[in-house]
C-alpha positions in Angstrom: 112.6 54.6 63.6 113.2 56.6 66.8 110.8 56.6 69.5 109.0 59.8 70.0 109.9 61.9 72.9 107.4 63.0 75.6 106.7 67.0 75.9 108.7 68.3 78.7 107.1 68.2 82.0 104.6 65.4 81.1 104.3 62.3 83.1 105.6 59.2 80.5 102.8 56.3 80.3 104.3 52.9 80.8 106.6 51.2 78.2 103.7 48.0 77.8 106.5 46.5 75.4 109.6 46.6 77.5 107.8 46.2 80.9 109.3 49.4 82.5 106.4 50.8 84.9 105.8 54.7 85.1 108.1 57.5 86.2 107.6 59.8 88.6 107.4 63.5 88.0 109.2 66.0 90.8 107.1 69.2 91.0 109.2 72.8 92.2 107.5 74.1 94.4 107.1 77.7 94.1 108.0 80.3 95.7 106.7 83.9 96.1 109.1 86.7 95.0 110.8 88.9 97.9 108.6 92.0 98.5 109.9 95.5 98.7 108.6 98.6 100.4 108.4 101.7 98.3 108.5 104.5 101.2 107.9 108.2 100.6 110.2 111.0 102.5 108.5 114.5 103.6 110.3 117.8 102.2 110.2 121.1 103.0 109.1 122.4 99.0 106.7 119.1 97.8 103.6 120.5 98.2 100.8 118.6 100.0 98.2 118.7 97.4 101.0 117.0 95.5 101.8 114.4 97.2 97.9 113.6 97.7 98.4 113.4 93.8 100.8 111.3 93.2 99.5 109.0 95.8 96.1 108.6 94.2 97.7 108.9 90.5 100.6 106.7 90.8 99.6 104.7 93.7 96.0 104.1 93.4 95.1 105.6 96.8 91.6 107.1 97.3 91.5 110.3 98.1 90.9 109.6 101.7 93.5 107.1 102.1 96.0 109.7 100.6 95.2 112.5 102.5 96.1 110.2 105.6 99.4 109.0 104.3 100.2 112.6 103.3 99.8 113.5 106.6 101.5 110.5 108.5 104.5 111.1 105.9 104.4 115.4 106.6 104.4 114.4 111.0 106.7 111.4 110.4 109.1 111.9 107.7 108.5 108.9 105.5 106.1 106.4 105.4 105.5 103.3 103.5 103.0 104.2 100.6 103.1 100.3 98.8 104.8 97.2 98.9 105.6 95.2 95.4 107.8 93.1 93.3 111.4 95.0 93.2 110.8 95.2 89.8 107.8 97.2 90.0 108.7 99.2 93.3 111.7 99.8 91.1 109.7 101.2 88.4 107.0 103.3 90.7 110.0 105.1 92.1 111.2 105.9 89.1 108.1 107.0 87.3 107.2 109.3 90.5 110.6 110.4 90.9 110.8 111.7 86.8 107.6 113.1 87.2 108.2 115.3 90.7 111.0 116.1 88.8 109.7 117.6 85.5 107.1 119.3 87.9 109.9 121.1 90.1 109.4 119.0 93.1 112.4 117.4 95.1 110.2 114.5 96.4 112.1 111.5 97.7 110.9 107.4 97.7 113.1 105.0 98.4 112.9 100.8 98.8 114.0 98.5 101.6 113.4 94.9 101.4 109.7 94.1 103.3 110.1 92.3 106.2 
């Protein structure tokens, strides 16, 4: 009869009968995923009440915090309005870019990699 095998990942207890002694498990350590800037570009058409929205709609900005990166992004040009997974930044541009869109605004975000 075959012996049965340990789950994956689990330390083995000693082979008694043979005499072996234990085996030593390696852990992985691991590692946090890159982080990507999502940064918002200032327009001549985007409205600012608009962008105050999509910051506190898509964002999660309070309505304080908002106004202020409205305004840093309308004297600046851009600013960075979150910082994620790419997967997500990836997906919060989109969302916000299809939604500008359907609403007849040409708002830009973009990603670079967070330093």
């Amino acid at each position: 009869m075959p012996e049965p095998k340990d789950p994956p990942n689990t330390p083995r207890q000693p082979d008694r009968d043979r005499g072996t002694g234990t085996e030593t498990l390696e852990r992985s350590k691991l590692q946090r995923p890159p982080m990507w800037r999502v940064l918002m570009h200032n327009d001549d058409f985007t409205t600012q009440e608009f962008v105050v929205h999509v910051l506190t709609t898509f964002f999660r900005k309070d309505p304080t915090e908002a106004t202020a990166l409205m305004l840093k992004i309308h004297m600046t040009g851009k600013a960075i309005v979150a910082v994620y997974t790419r997967d997500v930044a990836e997906t919060k541009v989109d969302q916000v870019t299809e939604y500008a869109r359907a609403q007849g605004h040409p708002l830009m975000l973009t990603l670079e990699p967070d330093a």
